[in-house]
PASE-337574 format. One record per atom (N, C-alpha, C, O, CB): residue in one letter; y, x, z. Coordinates in steps of 0.02 Angstrom, whole numbers, padded with zeros to 5 digits, always signed. Atoms other than C-alpha are relative to their C-alpha. Glycine has a CB too. Example, Ala and Ser with C-alpha at 12.3 -4.5 7.8 and 13.67 -1.06 7.14 Angstrom:
a-00059+00045+00000/a-00225+00615+00390/a+00060+00045+00000/a+00059+00097+00033/a+00001-00050+00062/s-00059-00042-00003/s-00053+00684+00357/s+00055-00039+00037/s+00110-00014+00045/s+00023+00020-00071/
END
This chain:
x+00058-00027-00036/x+01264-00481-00138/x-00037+00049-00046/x-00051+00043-00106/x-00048-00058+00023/x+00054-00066+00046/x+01162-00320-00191/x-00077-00026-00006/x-00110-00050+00040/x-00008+00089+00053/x+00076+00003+00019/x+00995-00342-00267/x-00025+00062-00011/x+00012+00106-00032/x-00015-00039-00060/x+00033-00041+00023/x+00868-00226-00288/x-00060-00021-00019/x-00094-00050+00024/x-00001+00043+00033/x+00068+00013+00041/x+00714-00250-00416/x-00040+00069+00027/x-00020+00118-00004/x+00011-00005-00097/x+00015-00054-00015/x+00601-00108-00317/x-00058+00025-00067/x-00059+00075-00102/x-00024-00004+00076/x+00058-00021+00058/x+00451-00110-00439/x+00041+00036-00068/x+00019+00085-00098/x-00047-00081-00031/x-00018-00064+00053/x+00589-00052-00583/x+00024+00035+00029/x+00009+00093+00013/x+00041-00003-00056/x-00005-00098-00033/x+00660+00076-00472/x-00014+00028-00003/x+00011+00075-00034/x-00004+00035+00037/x+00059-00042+00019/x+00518+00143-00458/x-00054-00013-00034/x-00113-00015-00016/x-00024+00018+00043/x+00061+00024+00043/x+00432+00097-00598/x-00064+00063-00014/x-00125+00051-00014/x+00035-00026-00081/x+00041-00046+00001/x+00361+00276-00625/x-00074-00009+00057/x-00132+00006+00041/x+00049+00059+00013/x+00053-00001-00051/x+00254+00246-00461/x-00038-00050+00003/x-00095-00047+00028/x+00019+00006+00059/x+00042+00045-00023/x+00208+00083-00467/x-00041-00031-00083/x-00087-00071-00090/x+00050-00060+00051/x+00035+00044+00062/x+00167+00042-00657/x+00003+00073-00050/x+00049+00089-00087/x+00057-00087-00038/x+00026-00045+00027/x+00068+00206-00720/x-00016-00005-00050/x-00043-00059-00061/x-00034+00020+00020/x+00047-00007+00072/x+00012+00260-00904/x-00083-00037+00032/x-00105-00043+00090/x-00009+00111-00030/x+00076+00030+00009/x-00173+00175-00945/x-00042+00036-00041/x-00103+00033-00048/x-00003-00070-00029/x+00033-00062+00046/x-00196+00316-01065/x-00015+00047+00004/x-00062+00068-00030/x+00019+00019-00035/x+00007-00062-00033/x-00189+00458-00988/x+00029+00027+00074/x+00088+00030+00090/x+00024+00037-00045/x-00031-00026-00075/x-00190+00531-00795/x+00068+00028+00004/x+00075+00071-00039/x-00042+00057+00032/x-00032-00044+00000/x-00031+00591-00748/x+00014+00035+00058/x-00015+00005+00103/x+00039-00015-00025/x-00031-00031-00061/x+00042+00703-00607/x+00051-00020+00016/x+00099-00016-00023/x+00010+00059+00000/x-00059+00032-00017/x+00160+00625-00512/x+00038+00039+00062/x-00004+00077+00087/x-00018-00073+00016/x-00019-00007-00081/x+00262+00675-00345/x+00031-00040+00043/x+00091-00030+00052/x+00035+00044+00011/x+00004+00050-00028/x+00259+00535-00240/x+00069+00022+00060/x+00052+00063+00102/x-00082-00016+00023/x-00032-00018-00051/x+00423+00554-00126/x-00013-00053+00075/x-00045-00106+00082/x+00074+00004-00030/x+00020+00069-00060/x+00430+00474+00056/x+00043-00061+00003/x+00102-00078-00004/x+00005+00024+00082/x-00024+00076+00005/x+00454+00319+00064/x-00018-00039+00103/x-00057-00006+00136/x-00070-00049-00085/x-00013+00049-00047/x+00470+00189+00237/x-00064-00035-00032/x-00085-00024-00089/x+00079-00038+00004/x+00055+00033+00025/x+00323+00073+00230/x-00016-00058+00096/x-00002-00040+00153/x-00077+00081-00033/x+00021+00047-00033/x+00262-00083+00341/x-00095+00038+00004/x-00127+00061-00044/x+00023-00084-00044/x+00061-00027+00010/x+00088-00022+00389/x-00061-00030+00042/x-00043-00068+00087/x+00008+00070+00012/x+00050+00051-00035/x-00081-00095+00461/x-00076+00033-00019/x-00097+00023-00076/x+00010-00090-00035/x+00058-00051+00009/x-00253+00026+00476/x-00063-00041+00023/x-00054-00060+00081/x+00011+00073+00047/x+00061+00000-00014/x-00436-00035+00488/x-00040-00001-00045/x-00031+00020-00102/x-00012-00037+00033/x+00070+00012+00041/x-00611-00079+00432/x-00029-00057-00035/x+00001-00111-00037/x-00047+00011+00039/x-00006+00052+00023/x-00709-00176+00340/x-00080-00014+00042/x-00126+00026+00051/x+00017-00003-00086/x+00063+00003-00045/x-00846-00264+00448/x-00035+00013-00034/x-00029+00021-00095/x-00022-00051+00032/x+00076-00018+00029/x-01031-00224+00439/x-00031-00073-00024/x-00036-00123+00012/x-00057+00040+00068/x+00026+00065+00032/x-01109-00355+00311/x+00057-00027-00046/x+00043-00066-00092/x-00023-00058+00058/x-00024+00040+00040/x-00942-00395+00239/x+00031+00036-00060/x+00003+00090-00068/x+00042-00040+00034/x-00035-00034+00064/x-00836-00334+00079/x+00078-00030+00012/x+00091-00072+00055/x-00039-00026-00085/x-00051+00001-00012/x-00660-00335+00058/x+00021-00090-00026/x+00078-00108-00007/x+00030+00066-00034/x-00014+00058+00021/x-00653-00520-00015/x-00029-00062+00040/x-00025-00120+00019/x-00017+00000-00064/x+00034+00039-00042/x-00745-00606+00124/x+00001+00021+00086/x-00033-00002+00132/x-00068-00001-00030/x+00007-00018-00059/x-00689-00504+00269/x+00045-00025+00044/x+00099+00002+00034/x-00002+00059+00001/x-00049+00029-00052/x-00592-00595+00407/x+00062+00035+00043/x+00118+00015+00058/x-00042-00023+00048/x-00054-00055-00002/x-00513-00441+00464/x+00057+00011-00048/x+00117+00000-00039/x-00030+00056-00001/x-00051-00020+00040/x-00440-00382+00317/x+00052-00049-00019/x+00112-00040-00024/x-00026+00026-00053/x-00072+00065+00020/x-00370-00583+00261/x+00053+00011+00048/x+00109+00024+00024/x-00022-00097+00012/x-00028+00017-00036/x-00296-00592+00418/x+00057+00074+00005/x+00108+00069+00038/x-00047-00027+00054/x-00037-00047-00011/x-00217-00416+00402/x+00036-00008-00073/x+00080+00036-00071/x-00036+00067+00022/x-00041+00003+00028/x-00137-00450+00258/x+00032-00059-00027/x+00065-00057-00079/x-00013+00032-00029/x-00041+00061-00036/x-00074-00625+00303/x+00038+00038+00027/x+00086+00057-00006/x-00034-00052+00052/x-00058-00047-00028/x+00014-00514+00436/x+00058+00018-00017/x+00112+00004+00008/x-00014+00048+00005/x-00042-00054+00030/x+00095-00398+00328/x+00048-00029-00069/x+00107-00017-00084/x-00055+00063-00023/x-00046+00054+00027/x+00146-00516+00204/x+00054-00057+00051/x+00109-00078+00032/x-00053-00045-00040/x-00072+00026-00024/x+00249-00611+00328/x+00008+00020+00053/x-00007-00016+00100/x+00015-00069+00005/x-00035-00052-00008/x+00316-00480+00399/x+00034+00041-00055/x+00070+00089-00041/x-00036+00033+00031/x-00021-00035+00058/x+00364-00418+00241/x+00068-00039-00034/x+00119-00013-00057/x-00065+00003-00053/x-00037+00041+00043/x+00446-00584+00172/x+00061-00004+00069/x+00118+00007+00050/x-00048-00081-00036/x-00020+00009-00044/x+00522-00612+00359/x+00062+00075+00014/x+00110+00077+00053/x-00062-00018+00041/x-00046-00072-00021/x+00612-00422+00357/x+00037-00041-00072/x+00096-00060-00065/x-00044+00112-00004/x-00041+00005+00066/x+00667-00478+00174/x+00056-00056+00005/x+00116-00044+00002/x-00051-00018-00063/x-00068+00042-00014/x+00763-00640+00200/x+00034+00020+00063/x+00087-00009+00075/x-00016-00078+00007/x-00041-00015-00054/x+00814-00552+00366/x+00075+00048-00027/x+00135+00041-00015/x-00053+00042+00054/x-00056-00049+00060/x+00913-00416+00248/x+00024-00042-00050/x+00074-00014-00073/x-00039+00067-00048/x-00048+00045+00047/x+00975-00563+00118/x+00047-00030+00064/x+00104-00009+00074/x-00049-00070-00054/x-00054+00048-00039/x+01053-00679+00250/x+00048+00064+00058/x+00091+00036+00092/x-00058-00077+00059/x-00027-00039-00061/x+01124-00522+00377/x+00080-00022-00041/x+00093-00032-00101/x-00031+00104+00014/x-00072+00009-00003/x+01316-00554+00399/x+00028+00045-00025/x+00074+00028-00063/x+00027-00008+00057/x-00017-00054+00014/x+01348-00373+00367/x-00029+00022-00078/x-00091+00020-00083/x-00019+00038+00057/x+00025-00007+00051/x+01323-00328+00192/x-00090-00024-00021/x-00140+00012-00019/x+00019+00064-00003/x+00051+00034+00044/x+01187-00434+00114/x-00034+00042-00030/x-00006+00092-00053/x+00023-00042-00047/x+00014-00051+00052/x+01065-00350+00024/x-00082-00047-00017/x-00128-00043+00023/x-00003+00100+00037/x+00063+00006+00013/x+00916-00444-00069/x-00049+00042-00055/x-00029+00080-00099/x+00001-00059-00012/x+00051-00051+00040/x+00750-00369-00148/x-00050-00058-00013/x-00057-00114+00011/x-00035+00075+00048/x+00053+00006+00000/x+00604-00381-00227/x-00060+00023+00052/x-00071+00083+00061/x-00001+00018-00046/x+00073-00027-00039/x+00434-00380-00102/x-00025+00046-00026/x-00066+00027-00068/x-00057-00044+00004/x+00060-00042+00035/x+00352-00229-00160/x-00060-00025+00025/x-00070-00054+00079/x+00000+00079+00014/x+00047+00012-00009/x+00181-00242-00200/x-00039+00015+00062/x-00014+00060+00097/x-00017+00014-00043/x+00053-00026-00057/x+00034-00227-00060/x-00030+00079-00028/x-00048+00078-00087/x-00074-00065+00008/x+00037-00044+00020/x-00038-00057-00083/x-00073+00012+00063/x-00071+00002+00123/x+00054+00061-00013/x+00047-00024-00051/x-00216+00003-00010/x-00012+00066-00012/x-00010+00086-00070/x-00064-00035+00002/x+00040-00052-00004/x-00285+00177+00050/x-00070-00022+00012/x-00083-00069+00050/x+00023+00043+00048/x+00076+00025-00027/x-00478+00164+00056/x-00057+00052-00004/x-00082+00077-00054/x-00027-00064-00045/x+00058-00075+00019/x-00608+00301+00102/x-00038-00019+00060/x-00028-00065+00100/x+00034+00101+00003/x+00062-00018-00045/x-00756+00347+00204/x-00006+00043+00053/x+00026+00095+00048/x-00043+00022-00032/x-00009-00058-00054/x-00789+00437+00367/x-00037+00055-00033/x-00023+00114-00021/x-00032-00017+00080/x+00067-00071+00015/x-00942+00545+00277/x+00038+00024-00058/x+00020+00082-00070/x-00104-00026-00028/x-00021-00023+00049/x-00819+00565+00112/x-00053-00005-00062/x-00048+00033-00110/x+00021+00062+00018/x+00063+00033+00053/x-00983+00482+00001/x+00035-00070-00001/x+00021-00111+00042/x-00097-00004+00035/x-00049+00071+00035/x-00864+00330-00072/x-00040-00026-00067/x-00037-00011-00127/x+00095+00030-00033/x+00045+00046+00067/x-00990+00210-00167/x+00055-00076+00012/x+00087-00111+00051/x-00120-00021+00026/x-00063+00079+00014/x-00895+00068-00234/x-00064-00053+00006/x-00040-00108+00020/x+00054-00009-00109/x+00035+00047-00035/x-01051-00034-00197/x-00030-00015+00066/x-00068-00061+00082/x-00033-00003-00026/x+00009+00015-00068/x-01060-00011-00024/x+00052+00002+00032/x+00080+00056+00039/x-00041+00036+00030/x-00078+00025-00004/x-00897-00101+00044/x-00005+00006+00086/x+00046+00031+00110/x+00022-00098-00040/x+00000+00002-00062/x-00955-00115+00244/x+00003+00059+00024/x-00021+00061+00081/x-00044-00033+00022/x-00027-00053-00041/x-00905+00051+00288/x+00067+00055-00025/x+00080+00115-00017/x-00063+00040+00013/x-00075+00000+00031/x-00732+00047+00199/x+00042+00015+00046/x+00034-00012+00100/x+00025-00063-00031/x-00053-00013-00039/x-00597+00110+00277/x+00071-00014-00035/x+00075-00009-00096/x-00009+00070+00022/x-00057+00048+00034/x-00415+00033+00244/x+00061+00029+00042/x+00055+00049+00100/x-00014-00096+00011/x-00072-00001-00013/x-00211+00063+00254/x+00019-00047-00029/x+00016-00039-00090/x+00037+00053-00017/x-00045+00037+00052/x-00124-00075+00191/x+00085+00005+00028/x+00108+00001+00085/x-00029-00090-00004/x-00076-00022+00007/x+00064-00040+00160/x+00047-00045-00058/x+00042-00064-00117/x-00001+00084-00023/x-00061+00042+00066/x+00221-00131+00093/x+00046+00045+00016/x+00065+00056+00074/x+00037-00097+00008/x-00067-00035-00009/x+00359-00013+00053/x+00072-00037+00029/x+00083-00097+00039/x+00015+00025-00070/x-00070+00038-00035/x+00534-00040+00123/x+00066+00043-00008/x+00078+00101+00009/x-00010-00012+00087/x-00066-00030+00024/x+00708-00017+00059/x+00018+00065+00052/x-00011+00088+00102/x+00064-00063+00001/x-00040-00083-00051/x+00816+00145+00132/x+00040-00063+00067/x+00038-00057+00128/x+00104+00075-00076/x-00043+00042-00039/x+00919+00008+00214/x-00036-00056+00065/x-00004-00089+00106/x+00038-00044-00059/x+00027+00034-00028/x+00779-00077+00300/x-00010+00059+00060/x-00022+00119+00048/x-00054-00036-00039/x-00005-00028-00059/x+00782-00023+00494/x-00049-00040+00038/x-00071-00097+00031/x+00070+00001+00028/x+00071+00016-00057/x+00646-00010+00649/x+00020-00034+00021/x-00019-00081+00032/x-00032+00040+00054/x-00001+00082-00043/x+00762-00140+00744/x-00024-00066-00065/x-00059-00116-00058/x+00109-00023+00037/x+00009+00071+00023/x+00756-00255+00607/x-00087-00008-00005/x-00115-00059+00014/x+00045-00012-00082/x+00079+00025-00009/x+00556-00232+00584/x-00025-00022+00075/x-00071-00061+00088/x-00050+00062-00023/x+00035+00042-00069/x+00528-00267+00762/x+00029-00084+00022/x+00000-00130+00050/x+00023+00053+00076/x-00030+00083-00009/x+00647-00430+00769/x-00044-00031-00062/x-00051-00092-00062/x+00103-00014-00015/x+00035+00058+00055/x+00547-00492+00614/x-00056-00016+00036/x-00076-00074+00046/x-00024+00025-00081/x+00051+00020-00018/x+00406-00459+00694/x-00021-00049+00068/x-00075-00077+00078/x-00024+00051-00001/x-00003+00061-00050/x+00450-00570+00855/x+00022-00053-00023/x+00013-00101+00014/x+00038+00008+00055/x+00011+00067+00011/x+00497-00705+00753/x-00056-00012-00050/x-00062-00063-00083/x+00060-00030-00021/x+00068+00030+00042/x+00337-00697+00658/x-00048-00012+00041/x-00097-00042+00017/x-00032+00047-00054/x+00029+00013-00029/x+00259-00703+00801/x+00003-00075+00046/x-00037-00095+00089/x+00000+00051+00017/x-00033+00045-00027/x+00352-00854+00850/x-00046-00072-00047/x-00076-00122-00025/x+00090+00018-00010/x+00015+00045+00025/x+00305-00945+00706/x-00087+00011-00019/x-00112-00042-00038/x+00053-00009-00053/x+00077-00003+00008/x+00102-00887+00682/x-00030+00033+00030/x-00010+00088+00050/x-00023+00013-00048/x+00056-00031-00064/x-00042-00846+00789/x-00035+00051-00049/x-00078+00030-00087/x-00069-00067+00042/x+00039-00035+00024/x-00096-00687+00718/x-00023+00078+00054/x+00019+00120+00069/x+00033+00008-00068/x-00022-00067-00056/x-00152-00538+00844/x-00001+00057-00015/x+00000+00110+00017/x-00037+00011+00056/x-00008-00094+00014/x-00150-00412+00723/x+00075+00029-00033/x+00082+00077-00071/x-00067+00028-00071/x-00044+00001+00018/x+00040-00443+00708/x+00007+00066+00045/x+00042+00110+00021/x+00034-00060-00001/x-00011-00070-00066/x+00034-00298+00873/x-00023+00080-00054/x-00002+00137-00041/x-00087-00014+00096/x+00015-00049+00025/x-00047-00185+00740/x+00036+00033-00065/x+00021+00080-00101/x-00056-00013-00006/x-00066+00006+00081/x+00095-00194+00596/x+00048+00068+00038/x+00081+00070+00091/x+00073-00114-00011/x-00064-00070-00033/x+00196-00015+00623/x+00053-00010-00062/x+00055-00041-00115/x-00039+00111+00002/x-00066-00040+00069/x+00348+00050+00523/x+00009+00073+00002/x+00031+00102+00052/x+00093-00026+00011/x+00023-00072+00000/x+00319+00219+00478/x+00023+00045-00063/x+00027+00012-00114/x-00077-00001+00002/x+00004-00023+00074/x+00348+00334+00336/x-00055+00042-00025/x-00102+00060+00011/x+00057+00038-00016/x+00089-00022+00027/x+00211+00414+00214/x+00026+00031-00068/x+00048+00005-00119/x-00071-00084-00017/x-00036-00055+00059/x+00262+00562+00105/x-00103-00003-00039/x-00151+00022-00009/x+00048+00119+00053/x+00031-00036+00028/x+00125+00561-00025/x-00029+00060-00045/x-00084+00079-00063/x+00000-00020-00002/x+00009-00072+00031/x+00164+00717-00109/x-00034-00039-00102/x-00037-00090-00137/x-00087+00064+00070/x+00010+00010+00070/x+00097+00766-00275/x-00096-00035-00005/x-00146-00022+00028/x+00017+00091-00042/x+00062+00047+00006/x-00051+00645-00334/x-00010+00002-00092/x+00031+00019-00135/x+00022-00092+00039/x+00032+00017+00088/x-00140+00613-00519/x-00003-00087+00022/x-00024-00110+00075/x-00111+00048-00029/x-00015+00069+00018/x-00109+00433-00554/x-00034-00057-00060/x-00014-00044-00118/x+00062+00010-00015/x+00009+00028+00086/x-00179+00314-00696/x-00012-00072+00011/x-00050-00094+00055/x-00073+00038-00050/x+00043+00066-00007/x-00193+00133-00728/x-00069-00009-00020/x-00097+00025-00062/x+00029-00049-00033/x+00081+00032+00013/x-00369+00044-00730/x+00012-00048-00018/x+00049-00083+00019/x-00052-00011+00052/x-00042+00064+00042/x-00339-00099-00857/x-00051-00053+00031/x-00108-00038+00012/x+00002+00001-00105/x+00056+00043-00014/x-00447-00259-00766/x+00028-00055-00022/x+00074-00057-00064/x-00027-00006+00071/x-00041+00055-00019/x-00416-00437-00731/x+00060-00007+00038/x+00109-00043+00031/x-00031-00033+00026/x-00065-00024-00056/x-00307-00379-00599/x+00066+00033-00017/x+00120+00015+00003/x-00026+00052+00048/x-00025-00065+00039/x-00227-00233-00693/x+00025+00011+00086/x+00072-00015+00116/x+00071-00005-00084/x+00015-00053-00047/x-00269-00121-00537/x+00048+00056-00009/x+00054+00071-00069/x-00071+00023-00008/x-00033-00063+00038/x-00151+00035-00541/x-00042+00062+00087/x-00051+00050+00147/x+00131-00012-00014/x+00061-00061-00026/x-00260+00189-00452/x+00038+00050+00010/x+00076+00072-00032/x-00063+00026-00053/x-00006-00075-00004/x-00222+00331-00393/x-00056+00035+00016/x-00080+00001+00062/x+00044+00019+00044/x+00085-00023-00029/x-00387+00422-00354/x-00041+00043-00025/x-00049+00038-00085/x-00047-00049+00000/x+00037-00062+00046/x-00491+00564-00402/x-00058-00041-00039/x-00089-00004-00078/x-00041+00071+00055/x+00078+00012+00039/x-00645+00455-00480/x+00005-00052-00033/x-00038-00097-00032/x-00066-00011+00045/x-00009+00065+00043/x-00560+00337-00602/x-00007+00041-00076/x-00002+00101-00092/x+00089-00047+00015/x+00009-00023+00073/x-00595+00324-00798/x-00036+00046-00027/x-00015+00080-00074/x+00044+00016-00021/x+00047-00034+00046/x-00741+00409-00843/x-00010+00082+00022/x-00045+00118-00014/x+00032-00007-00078/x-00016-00059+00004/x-00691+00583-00742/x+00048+00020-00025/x+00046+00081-00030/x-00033+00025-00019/x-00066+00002+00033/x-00520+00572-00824/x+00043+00065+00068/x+00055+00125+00070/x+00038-00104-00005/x-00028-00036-00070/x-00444+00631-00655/x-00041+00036+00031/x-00017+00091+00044/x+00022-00042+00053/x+00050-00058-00026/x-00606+00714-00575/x+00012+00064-00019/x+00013+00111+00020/x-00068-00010-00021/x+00014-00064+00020/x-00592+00850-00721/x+00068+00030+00049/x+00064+00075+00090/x-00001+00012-00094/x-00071-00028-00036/x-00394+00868-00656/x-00008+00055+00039/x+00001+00114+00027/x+00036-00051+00047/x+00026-00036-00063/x-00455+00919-00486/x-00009+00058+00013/x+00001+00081+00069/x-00048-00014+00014/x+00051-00053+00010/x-00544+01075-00554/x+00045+00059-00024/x+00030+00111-00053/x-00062-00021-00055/x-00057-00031+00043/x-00373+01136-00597/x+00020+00045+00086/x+00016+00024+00144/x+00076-00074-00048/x-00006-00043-00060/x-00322+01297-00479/x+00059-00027+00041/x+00106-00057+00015/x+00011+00076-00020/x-00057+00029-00043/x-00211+01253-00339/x-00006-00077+00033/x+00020-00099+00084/x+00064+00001-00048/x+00024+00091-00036/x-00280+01056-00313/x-00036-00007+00043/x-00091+00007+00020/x-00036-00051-00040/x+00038+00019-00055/x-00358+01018-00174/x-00038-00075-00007/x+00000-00123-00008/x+00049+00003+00060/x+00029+00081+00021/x-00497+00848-00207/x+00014-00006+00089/x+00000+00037+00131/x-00109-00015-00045/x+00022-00005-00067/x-00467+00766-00036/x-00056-00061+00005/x-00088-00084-00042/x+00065-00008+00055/x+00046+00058-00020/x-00572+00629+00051/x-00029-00045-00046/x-00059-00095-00026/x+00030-00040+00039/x+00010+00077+00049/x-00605+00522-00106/x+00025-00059+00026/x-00008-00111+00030/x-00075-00024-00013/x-00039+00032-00011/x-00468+00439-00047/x+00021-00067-00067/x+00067-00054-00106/x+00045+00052+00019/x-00049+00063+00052/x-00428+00255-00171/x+00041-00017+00024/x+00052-00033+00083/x-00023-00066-00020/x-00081+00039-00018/x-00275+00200-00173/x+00020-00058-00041/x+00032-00048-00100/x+00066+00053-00014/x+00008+00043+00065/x-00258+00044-00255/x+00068-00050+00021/x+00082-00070+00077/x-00091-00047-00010/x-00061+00033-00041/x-00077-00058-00282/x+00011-00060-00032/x+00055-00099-00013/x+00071+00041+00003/
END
């Protein structure tokens, strides 16, 4: 049976320098996907929406994965790639202390070999086995990010960022470079 470790595959994308921004070019990738908000009053660690959306997407994620180990036809197991988030603002004023008008993508990448029938059969037997109703909101899609500035943010977490307003202006100055476009103050966090 074939394995694939995706995080070293693509280690370039998913486990960035901490020292210095770099420029990357993000090719497209397949992705499990799931778009909303974060209620009014709550933050991303207390919001009922978001748990429940990424309950979802995690099994849907693990449910496509043993669906591709056990298939009759060439086997193929992986590593889960990580959860990644997009997160911005309708006004494009992104305060990291005001979380109730967050806006959210959460995405799990997905092998070349992973197919729309098989994400929709996972997703009827995930629906088989848990009551979730934002399993209807789980797409399969692809998402060319193009070229991006990149850098880890060393925490408890070890956060890896993509985003114009990490480290001090590290990446802000980037921006200011001819030809870049700053967009939305878009975070991306994986």
């Amino acid at each position: 049976m074939e394995k694939i470790d995706i995080k070293k595959k693509f280690k370039r994308f998913y486990l960035p320098s901490a020292k210095k921004p770099e420029i990357i070019d993000v090719p497209e990738f397949q992705f499990i996907m799931i778009d909303g908000a974060i209620e009014k009053g709550m933050e991303p660690g207390n919001s009922p929406m978001f748990e429940k959306a990424i309950e979802a997407m995690y099994a849907t994620a693990y449910t496509i994965k043993f669906m591709s180990k056990k298939a009759e036809k060439n086997p193929i197991d992986y590593s889960v790639p990580p959860l990644e988030g997009l997160w911005w603002v309708q006004d494009g004023n992104f305060d990291i202390n005001v979380k109730d008008n967050w806006y959210w993508r959460l995405m799990i990448m997905q092998p070349e070999h992973i197919t729309e029938k098989m994400f929709t059969d996972a997703i009827a037997q995930v629906k088989i086995k848990k009551e979730n109703e934002l399993l209807d909101n789980i797409r399969f899609d692809k998402f060319n990010e193009g070229k991006r500035l990149q850098i880890t943010q060393r925490s408890p977490r070890n956060i890896y960022w993509r985003s114009p307003k990490i480290e001090a202006g590290k990446i802000e100055d980037r921006f200011e470079a001819p030809g870049w476009v700053k967009e939305r103050n878009i975070g991306y966090r994986i």
